[in-house]
C-alpha positions as CSV (number, residue, x, y, z in Angstrom):
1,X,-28.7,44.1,-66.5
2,X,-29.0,40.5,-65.3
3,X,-32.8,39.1,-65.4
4,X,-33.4,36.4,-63.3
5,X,-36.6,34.6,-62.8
6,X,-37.5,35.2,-59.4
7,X,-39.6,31.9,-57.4
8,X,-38.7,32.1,-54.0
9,X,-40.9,28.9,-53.4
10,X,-39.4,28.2,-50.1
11,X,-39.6,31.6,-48.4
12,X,-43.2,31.8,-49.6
13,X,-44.4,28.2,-48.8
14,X,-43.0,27.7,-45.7
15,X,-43.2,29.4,-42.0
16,X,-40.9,32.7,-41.4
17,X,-39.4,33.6,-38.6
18,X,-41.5,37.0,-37.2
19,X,-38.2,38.2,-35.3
20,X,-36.0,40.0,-37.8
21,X,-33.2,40.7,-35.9
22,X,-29.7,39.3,-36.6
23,X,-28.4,38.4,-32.8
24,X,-28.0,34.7,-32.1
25,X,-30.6,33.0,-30.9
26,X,-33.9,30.3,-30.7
27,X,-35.8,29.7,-33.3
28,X,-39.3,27.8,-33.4
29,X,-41.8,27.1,-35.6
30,X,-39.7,28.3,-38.2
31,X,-38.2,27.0,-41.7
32,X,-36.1,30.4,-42.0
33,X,-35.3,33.7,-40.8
34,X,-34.8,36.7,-43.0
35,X,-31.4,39.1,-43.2
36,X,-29.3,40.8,-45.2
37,X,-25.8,39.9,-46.0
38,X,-23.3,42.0,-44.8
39,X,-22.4,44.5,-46.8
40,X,-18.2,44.3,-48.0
41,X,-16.2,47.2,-48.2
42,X,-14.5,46.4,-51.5
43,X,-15.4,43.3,-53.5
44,X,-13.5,41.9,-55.9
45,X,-14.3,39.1,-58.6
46,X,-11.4,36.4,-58.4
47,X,-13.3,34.2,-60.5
48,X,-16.4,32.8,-61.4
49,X,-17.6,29.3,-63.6
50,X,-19.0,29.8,-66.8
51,X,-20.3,26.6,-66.9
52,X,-22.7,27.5,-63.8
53,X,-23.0,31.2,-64.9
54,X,-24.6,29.5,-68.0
55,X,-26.7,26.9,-66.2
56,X,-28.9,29.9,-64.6
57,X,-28.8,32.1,-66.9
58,X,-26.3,34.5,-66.9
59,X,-23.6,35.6,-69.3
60,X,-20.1,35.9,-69.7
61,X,-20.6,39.4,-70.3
62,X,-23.3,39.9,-67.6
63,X,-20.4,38.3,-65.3
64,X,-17.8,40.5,-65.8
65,X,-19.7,43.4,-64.6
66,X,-20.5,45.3,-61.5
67,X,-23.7,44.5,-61.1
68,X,-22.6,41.1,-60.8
69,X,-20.0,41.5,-58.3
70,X,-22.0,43.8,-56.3
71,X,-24.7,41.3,-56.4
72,X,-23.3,37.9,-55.6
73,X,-20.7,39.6,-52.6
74,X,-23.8,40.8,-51.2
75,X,-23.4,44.0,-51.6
76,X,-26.4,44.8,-53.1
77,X,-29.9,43.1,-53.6
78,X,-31.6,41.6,-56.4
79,X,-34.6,43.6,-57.1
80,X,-38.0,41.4,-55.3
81,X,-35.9,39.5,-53.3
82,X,-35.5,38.3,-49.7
83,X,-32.6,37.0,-48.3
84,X,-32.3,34.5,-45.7
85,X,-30.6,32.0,-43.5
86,X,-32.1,28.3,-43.0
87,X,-32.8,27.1,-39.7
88,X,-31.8,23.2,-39.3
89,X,-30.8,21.3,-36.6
90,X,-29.0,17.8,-36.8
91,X,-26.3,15.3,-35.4
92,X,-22.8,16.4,-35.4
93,X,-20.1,13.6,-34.7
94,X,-22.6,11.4,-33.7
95,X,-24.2,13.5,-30.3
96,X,-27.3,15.4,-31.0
97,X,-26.5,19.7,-31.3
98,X,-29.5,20.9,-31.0
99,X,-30.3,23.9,-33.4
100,X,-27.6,25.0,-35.7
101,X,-29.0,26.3,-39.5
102,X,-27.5,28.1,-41.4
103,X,-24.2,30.2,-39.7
104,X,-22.6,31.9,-42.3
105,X,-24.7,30.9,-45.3
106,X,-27.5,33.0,-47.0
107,X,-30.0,32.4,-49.9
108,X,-30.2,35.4,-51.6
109,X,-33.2,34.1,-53.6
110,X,-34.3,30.9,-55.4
111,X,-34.5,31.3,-58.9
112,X,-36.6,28.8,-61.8
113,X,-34.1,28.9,-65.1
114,X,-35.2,26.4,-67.9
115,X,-37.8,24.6,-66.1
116,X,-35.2,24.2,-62.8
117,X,-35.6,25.6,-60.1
118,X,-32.0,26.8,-58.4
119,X,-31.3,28.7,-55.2
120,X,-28.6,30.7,-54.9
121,X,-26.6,31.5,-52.0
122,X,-23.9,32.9,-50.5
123,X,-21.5,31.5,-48.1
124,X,-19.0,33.5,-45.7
125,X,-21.9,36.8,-46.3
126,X,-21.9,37.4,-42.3
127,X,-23.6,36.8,-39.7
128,X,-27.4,35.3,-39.2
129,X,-29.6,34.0,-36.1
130,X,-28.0,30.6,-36.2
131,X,-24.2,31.9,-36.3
132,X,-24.0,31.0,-32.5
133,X,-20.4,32.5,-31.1
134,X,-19.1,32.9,-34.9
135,X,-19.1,36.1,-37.4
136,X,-20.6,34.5,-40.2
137,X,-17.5,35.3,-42.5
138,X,-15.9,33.2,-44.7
139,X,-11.7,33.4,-45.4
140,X,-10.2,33.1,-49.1
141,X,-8.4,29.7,-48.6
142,X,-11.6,28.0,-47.3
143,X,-13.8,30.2,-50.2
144,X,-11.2,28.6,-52.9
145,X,-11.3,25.2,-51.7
146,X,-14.6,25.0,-52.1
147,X,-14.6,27.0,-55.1
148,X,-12.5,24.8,-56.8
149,X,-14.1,21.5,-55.7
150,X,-17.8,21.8,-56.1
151,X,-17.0,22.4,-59.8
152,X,-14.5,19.1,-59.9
153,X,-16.9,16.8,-58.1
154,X,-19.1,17.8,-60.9
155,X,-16.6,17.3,-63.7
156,X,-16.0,13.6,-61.8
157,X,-19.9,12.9,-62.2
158,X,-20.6,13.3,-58.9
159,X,-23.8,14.6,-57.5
160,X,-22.9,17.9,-56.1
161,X,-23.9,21.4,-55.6
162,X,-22.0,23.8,-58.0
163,X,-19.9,27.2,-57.2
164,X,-21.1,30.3,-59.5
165,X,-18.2,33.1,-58.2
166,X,-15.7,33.8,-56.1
167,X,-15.3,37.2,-54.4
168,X,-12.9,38.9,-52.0
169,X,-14.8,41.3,-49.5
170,X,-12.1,43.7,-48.8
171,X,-12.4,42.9,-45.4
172,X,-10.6,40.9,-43.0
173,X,-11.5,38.3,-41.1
174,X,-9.9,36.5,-37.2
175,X,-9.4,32.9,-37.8
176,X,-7.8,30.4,-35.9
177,X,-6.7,27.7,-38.0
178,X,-6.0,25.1,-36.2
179,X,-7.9,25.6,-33.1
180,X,-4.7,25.8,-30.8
181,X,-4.9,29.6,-29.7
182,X,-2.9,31.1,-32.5
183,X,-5.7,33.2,-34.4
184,X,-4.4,35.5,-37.6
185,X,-6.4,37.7,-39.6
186,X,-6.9,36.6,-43.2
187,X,-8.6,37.7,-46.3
188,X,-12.4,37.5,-46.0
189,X,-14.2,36.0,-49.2
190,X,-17.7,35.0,-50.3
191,X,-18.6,32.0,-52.7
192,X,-22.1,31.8,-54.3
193,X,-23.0,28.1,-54.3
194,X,-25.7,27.0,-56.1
195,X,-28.4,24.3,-56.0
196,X,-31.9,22.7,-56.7
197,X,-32.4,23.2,-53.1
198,X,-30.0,23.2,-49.7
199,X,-32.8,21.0,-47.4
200,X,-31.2,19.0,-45.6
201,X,-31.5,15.9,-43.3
202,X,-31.2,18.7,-40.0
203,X,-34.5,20.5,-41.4
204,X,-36.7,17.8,-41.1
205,X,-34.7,16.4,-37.5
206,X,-35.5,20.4,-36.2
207,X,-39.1,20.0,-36.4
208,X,-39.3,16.4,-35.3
209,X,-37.1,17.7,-32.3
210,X,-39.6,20.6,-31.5
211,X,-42.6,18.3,-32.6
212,X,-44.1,20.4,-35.1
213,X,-45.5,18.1,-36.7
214,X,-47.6,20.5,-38.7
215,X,-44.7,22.6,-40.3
216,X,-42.7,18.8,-40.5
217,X,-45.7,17.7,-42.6
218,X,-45.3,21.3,-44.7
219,X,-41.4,20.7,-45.1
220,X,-42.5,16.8,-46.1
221,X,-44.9,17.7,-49.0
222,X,-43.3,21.1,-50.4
223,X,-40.1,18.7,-51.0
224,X,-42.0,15.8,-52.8
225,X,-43.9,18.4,-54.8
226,X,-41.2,20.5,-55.7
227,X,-38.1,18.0,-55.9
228,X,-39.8,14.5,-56.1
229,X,-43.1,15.2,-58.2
230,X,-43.2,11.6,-59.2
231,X,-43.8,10.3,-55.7
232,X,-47.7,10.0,-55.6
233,X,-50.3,8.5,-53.5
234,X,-51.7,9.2,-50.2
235,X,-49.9,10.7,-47.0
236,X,-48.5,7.9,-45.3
237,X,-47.3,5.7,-48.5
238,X,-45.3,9.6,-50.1
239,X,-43.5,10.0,-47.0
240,X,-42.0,6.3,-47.3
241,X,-41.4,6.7,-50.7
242,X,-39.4,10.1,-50.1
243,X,-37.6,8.8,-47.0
244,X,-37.2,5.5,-49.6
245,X,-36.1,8.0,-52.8
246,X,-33.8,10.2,-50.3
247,X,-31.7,6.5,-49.1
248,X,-31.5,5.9,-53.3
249,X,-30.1,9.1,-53.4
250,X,-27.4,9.2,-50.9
251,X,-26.5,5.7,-51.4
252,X,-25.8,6.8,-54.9
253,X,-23.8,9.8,-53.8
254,X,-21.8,7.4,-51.5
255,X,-20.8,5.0,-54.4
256,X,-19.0,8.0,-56.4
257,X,-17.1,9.2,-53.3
258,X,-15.8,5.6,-52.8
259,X,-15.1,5.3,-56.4
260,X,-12.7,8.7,-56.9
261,X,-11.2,8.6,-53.5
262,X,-13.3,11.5,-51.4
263,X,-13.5,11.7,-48.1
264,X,-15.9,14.4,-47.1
265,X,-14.7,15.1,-43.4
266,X,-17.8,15.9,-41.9
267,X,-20.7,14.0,-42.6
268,X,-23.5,15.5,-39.9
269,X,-26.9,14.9,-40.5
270,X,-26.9,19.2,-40.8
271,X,-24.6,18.2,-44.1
272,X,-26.8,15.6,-45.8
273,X,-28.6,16.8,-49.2
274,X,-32.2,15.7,-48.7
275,X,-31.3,15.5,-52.8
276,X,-28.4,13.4,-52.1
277,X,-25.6,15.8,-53.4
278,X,-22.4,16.2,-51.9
279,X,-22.8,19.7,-50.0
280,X,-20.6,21.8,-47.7
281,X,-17.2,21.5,-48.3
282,X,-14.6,22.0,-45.1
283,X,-12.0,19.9,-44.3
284,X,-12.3,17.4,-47.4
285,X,-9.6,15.6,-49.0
286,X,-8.8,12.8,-51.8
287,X,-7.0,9.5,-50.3
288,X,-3.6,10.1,-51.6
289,X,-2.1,6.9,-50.3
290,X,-4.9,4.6,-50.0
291,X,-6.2,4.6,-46.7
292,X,-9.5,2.8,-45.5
293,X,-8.6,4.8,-42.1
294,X,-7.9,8.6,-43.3
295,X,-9.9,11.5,-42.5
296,X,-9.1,14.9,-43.7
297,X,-10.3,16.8,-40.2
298,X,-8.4,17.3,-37.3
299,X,-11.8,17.7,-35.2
300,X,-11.8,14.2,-35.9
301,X,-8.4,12.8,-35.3
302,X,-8.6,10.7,-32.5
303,X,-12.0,8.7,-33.3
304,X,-11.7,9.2,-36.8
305,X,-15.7,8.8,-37.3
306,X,-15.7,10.4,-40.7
307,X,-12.8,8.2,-42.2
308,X,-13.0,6.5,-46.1
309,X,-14.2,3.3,-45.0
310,X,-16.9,4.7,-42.9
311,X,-18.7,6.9,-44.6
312,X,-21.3,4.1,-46.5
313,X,-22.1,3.2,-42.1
314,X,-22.2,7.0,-41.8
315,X,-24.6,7.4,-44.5
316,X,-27.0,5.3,-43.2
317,X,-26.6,6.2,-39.5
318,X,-27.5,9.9,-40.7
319,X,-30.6,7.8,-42.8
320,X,-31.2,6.4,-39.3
321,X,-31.8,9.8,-37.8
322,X,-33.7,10.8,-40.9
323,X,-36.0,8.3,-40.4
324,X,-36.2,8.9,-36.9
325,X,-37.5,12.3,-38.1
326,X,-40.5,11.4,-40.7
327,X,-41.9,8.6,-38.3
328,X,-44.2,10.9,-36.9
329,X,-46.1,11.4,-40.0
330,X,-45.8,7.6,-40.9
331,X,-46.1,6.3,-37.3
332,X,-45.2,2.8,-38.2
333,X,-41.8,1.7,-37.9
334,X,-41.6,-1.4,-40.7
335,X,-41.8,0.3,-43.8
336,X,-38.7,2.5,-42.6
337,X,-36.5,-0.5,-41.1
338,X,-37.1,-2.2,-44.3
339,X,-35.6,0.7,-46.5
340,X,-32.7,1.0,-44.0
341,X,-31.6,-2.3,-44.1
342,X,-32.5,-2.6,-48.4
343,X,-29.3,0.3,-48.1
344,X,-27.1,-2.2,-46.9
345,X,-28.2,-4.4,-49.6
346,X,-28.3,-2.5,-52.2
347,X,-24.9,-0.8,-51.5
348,X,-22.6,-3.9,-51.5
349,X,-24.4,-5.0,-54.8
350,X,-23.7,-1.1,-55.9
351,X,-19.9,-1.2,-54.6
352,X,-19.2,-4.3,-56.2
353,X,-20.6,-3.3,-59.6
354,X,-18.6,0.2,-59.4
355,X,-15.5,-2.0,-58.3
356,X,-15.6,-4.3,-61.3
357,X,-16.0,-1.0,-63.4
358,X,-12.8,0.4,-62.0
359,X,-10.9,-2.9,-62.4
360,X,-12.7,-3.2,-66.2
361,X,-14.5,-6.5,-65.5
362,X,-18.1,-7.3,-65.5
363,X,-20.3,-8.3,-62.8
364,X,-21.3,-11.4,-64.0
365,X,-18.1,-12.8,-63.9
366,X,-18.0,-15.3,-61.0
367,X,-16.0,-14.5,-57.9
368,X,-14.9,-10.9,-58.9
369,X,-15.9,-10.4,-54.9
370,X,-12.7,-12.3,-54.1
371,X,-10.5,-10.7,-56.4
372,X,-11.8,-7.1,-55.4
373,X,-11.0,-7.9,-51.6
374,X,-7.9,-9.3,-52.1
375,X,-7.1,-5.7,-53.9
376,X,-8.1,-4.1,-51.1
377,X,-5.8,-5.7,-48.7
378,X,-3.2,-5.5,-51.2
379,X,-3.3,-1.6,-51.4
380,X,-2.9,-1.7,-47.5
381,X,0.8,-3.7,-47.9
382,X,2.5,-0.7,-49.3
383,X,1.7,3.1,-49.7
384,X,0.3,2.9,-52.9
385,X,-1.7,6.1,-54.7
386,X,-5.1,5.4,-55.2
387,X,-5.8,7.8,-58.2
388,X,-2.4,6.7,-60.2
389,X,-2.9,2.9,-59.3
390,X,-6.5,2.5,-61.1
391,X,-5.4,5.0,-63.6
392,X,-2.5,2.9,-65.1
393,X,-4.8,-0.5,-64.2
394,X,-6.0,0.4,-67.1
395,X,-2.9,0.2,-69.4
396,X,-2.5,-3.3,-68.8
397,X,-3.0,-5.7,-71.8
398,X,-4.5,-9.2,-71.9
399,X,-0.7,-10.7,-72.8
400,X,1.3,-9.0,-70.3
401,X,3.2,-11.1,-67.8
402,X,2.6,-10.8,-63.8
403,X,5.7,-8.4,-63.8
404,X,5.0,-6.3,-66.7
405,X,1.4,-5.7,-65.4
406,X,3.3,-4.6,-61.8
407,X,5.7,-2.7,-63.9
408,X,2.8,-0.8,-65.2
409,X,1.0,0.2,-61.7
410,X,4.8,0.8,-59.8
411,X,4.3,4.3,-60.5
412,X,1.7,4.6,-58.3
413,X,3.8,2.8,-55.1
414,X,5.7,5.4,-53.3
415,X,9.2,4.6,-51.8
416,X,9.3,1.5,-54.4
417,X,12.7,0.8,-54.1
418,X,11.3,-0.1,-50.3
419,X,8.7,-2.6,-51.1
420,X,9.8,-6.0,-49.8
421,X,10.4,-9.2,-51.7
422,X,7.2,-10.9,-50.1
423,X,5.1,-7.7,-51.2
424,X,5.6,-8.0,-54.6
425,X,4.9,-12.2,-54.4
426,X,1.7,-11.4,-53.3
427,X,1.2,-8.4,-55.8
428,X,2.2,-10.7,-58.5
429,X,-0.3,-13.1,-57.2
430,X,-3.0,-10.8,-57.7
431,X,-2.0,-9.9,-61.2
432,X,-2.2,-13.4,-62.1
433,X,-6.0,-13.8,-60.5
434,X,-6.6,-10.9,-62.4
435,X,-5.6,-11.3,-65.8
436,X,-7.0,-14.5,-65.7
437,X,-10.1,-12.1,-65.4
438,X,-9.0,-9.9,-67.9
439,X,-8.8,-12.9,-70.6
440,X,-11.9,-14.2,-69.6
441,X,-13.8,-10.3,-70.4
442,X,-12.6,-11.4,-73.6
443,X,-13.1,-7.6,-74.5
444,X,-9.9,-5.5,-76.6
445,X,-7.2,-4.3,-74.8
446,X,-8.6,-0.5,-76.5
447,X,-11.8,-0.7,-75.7
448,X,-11.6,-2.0,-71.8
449,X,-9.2,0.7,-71.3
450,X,-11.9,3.6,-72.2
451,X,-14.1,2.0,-70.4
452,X,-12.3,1.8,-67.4
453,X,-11.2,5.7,-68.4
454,X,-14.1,6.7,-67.7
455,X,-14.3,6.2,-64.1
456,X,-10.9,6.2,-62.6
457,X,-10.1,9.7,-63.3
458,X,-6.7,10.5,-64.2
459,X,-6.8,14.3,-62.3
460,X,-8.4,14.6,-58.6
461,X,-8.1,18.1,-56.5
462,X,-5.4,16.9,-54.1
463,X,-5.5,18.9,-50.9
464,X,-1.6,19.6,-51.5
465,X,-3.1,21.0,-55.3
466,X,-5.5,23.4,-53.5
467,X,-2.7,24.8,-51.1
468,X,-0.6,25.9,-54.1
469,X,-3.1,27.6,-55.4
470,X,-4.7,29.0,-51.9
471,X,-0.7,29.7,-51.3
472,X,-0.6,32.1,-54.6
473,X,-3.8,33.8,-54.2
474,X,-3.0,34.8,-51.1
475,X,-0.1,37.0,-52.7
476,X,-2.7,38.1,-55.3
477,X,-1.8,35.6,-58.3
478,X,-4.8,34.1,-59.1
479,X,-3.1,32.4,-62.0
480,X,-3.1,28.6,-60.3
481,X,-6.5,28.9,-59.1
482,X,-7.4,29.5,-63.1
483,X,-5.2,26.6,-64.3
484,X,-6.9,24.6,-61.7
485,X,-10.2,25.3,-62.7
486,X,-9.6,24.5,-66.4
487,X,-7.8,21.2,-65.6
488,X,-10.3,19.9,-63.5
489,X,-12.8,20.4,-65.9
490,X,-11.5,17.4,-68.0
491,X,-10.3,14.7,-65.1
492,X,-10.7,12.0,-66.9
493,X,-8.9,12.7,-70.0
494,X,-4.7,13.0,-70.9
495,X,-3.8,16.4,-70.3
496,X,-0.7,15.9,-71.8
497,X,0.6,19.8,-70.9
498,X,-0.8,18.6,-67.6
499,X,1.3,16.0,-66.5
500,X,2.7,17.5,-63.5
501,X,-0.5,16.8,-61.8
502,X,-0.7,12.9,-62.4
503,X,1.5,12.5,-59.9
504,X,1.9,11.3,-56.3
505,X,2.0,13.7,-53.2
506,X,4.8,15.7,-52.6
507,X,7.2,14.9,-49.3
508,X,6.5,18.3,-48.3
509,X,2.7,18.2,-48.1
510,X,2.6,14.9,-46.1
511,X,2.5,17.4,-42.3
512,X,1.9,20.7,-44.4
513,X,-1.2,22.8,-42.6
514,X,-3.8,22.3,-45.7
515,X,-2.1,19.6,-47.5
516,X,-2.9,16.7,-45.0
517,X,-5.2,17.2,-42.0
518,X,-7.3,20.6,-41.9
519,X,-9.4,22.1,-39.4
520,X,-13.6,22.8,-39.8
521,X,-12.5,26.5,-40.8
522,X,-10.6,25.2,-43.5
């Protein structure tokens, strides 16, 4: 039998909702509403993580069994626990939405392992007060995706929340994938995610927006005491330091998308960590090509909000709104404009640092600025693979020629037979400004490469990657989805059995449903 260690600090600390019935509907006055996941007809264990199994506590053994799929499906309930859906509210491309929470997520308890505390909870486990016109279901592509990715981000060292299991319900589910009238019934599937805590940005804005202040003030302290202990002092000078502590945080998390190439897709203030982690993973994608402009989501197309380049303005818009939301227990507005605009700040000093780390230069080296944006408008001449072009950066030596350094990288330019005479001047250019650099590191040729190793990661989880494997399951081989998991446990290192996944999009996935542009229910 598992044994978990039961908190459920949230549910007991903060205000319930007294209505316990599942319809759809308004919620005040309230951090959460009880209910119980729907129960599946026949689940089914795909897969689960080790790695996470272990971080709270459960075997391998203890995984294999029943109990365990019965358990994290929902089928059945951990003995002295509540489940329950969040309420939250937030921003959503930018116009205000109002109450949303938790749809088709549901905590089946929070749990304290080693000193941590971790809450675990099921996504796609039907439906809950804040499902609005939707079942609450969750479909096996979208449950693999974000399988799959929550446990790469954290192999990339990217603040994230992890994925414990994957399940098939047995049951199916109606989904329309790409919102154009054409609705199929899939496999339904449930994914246990698991994290410190899911608070985010939206659970502070829902109070604000009701003016609770009281139950705001609650949310406030039980997430300094419980997530930011070290934040002391009295009222007013804590709840700058968390909204100060919560910017840190999410400028941080912003740094490590730009760095590997993520673009999240939908960056609501209802999808912000309050613990800066990257959480809620629908239509996300890695810049094959790199592409200041790209955004994964279809909902998003035409303005194209949520794109690469955007998403440091993004992040401190949503800041914005989260400030917006503690000023009524500060009431003074300087303290938060000054933290706001120290983001800005701090983020270009943080960008170019990271930069200089991918390029294997230090930041006190003078004018690395110029040479870093002259890369970035050099990556824009030619579609060029943003993964594959820092990976082989790194296999240039100190006495290679202009050519042989662009010899090195040409792997990473697709249609190179195409790139113009003029493109590759001004390539070779760059090469010249930059092992200029290189020589002036004065650092081996060996050791720059590790260095630079280990933060341009050789293995990403290209959309067109997921889709094979989302492809296969779907005809019951799980096989891919395994080989996945185990290669993207390692990204930065050779894989030498591996190769076949350094390597640049396929033609076939450029317009391929899943492999380019995907939809929210992705």
């Amino acid at each position: 039998m598992m044994k978990l260690e039961i908190n459920n600090k949230y549910s007991n600390q903060l205000p319930a909702d007294p209505d316990e019935t599942v319809g759809t509907r308004q919620v005040t006055n309230t951090a959460f509403s009880y209910v119980r996941p729907t129960v599946p007809s026949n689940p089914q264990l795909i897969h689960f993580s080790e790695e996470t199994a272990a971080l709270i506590g459960i075997s391998e053994t203890e995984a294999a069994s029943p109990e365990f799929t019965n358990v994290f499906s929902g089928k059945e309930l951990i003995e002295g626990t509540r489940p329950y859906a969040m309420s939250y509210s937030g921003h959503q491309f930018g116009n205000w939405a109002g109450q949303l929470g938790d749809g088709r997520a549901i905590v089946l308890t929070e749990i304290t392992t080693n000193n941590t505390n971790y809450t675990l909870q099921l996504k796609g486990a039907g439906p809950t007060p804040y499902s609005r016109r939707a079942d609450g279901m969750a479909v096996l592509r979208s449950s693999i995706r974000e399988h799959l990715c929550s446990e790469a981000m954290f192999h990339l060292n990217v603040p994230t929340t992890r994925s414990l299991s994957l399940m098939l319900t047995g049951d199916q589910v109606l989904r329309d994938v790409m919102y154009d009238g054409h609705a199929e019934y899939e496999k339904g599937a449930v994914v246990c995610r698991v994290a410190p805590s899911f608070i985010r940005f939206g659970n502070f804005e829902l109070f604000a927006s009701q003016n609770d202040i009281p139950n705001l003030k609650k949310l406030a302290d039980f997430t300094i005491e419980n997530y930011y202990p070290q934040i002391k002092g009295d009222d007013k000078s804590r709840y700058v330091a968390l909204f100060e502590t919560v910017a840190n945080a999410t400028r941080q998390m912003i740094v490590h998308w730009q760095r590997v190439g993520f673009v999240h897709g939908v960056m609501n203030t209802d999808n912000m960590s309050i613990l800066g982690l990257t959480i809620d993973y629908g239509p996300y994608g890695w810049l094959e090509d790199y592409n200041p402009d790209w955004t994964p989501n279809t909902t998003d197309r035409e303005n194209r909000r949520y794109r690469f380049g955007n998403q440091p303005q993004i992040a401190l818009w949503n800041l914005y709104q989260l400030a917006n939301a503690l000023y009524p227990l500060i009431d003074e507005a300087a303290p938060l404009e000054a933290i706001l605009q120290s983001y800005q700040d701090k983020y270009e000093v943080d960008y170019n640092t990271m930069m200089n780390e991918k390029l294997g230069l230090t930041s006190t080296q003078n004018n690395n600025e110029d040479l870093i944006g002259l890369l970035s408008q050099n990556l824009l001449l030619h579609e060029t693979d943003m993964t594959i072009f820092f990976r082989n950066l790194g296999k240039i030596e100190q006495n290679d020629s202009e050519e042989m350094a662009f010899e090195k990288v040409s792997e990473s330019f697709y249609n190179l037979e195409k790139i113009s005479t003029e493109t590759k001047e001004i390539w070779l250019y760059w090469f010249t400004q930059y092992l200029l650099k290189v020589r002036e590191h004065n650092v081996s040729d060996i050791e720059r490469a590790n260095k630079m190793n280990k933060v341009n990661p050789k293995y990403v989880l290209r959309n067109y990657m997921a889709q094979l494997a989302i492809d296969s399951a779907e005809k019951g081989d799980y096989s891919l989805l395994y080989e996945l998991h185990e290669l993207l446990k390692n990204p930065y290192d050779d894989q030498h059995s591996s190769e076949k996944w350094f390597a640049k999009r396929p033609d076939w996935a450029r317009q391929k449903i899943g492999s380019s542009m995907l939809s929210c229910s992705s």
